[in-house]
C-alpha positions, -999 to +999 in steps of 0.1 A: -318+330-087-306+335-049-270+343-064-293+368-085-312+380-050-274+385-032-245+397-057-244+431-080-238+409-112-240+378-123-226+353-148-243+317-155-245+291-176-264+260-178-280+237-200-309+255-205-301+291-191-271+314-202-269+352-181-242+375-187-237+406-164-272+401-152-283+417-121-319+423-101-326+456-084-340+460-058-328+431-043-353+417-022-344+420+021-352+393+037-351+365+005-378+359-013-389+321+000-387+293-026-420+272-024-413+240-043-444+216-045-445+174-050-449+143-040-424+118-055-391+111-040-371+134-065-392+165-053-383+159-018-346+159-031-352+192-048-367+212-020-341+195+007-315+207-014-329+241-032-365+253-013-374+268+018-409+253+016-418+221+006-461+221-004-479+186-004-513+184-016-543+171+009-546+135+013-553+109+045-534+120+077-515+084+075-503+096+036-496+131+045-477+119+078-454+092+057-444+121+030-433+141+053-414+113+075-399+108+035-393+149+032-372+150+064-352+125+059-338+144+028-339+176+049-317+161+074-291+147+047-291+181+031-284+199+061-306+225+056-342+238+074-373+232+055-406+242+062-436+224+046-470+233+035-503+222+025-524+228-002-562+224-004-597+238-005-621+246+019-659+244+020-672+261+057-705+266+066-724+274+097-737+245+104-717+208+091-751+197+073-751+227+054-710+228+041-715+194+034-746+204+015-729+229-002-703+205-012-724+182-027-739+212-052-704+219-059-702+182-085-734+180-090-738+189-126-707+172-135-713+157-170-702+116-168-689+122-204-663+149-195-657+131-160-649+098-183-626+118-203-610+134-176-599+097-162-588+086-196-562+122-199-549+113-164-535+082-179-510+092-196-500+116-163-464+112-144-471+131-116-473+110-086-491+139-066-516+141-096-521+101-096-527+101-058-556+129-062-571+113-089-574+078-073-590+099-043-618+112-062-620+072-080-628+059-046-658+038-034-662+071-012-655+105-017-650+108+021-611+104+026-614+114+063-640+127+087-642+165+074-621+152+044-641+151+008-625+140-022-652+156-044-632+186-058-612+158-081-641+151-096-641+184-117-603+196-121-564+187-123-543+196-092-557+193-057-591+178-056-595+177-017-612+196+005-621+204+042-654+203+049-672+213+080-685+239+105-660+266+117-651+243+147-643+212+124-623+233+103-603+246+128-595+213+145-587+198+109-562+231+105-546+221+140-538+189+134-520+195+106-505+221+120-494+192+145-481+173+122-456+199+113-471+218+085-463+258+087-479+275+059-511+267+041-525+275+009-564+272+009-593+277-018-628+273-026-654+276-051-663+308-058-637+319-049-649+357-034-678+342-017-658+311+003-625+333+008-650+357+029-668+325+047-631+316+058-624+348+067-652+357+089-662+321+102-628+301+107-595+329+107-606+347+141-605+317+158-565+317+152-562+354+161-548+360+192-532+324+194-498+326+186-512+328+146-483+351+135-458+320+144-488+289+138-498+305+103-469+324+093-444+320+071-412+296+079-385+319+102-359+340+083-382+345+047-405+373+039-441+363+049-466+357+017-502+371+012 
């Protein structure tokens, strides 16, 4: 693919992909960035070696700090700069009783029959990122964290965590990590419309006009993503 991104034509062969004479036009100035997401050992190998980002999922500050302690360490044997990101919803209110409130409604028609056979399908799952989420949301609590809620898990596959809070606790949650060394972050919520504008109005202007471009931005030398 980058060969793809950099020369006129290109032949390749592999076990699963064959190109002859194949070229892409335009070709994309600066590179396209290559977001590569996990959280076993192998995918840290991968994005040391191939990706320019490297996404983890939410968990516990102590987890997330540990993977990327783990992600470095193959960064620095590869040689090569990689940025890393995070990956979770939101749920932002006004107030914290009210986003945690309007968490709460978020799970709470969850049928026990669909949440048993959800368990039982994530069995027979390899993903260590999806194992970790789903023992979250199996937890005596559903509270990972302060401002951390496990609930999302509960009703889907992928990440099941969320911050939850009042602007202010939202935007201390988003600094830390950003402390911790994360660079780009990829945030939900349900509906989607509805909490997208919440986050836009309640939590994003408190990052304008602090160095967001370079706190929020995308990792130096790739094309920024909207």
């Amino acid at each position: 693919m980058r060969r793809l991104w950099a020369e006129g034509s290109v032949d390749y062969r592999s076990e699963r992909y064959r190109l002859e004479g194949a070229t892409v036009e335009p070709k994309p100035d600066p590179p396209v960035p290559v977001y590569l997401g996990g959280a076993s050992d192998e995918a840290f190998r991968l994005a040391a070696d191939f990706a320019d980002v490297l996404l983890l999922w939410g968990d516990a500050t102590p987890a997330l700090a540990a993977r990327l302690e783990a992600a470095r360490a193959h960064a620095r044997r590869a040689g090569r700069p990689l940025a890393y990101g995070l990956r979770c919803h939101v749920v932002v209110r006004e107030t914290e009783a009210e986003a945690w409130a309007a968490a709460e409604r978020l799970v709470s028609r969850i049928d026990p029959a669909v949440r048993r056979q959800f368990l039982e399908a994530s069995k027979n799952v390899d993903s260590v990122g999806q194992r970790r989420q789903v023992e979250l949301s199996s937890g005596p609590s559903l509270v990972v964290e302060p401002n951390l809620w496990a609930g999302v898990g509960l009703a889907r596959t992928g990440v099941g965590v969320a911050i939850v809070g009042d602007p202010a606790q939202v935007e201390a949650k988003l600094r830390a990590y950003l402390a911790l060394g994360f660079s780009t972050f990829i945030l939900s919520g349900y509906p989607h419309w509805e909490e997208c504008r919440r986050f836009g109005e309640l939590v994003l202007p408190r990052f304008r006009g602090r160095r967001a471009g370079v706190e929020l931005g995308a990792p130096e030398g790739v094309a920024p993503v909207t």
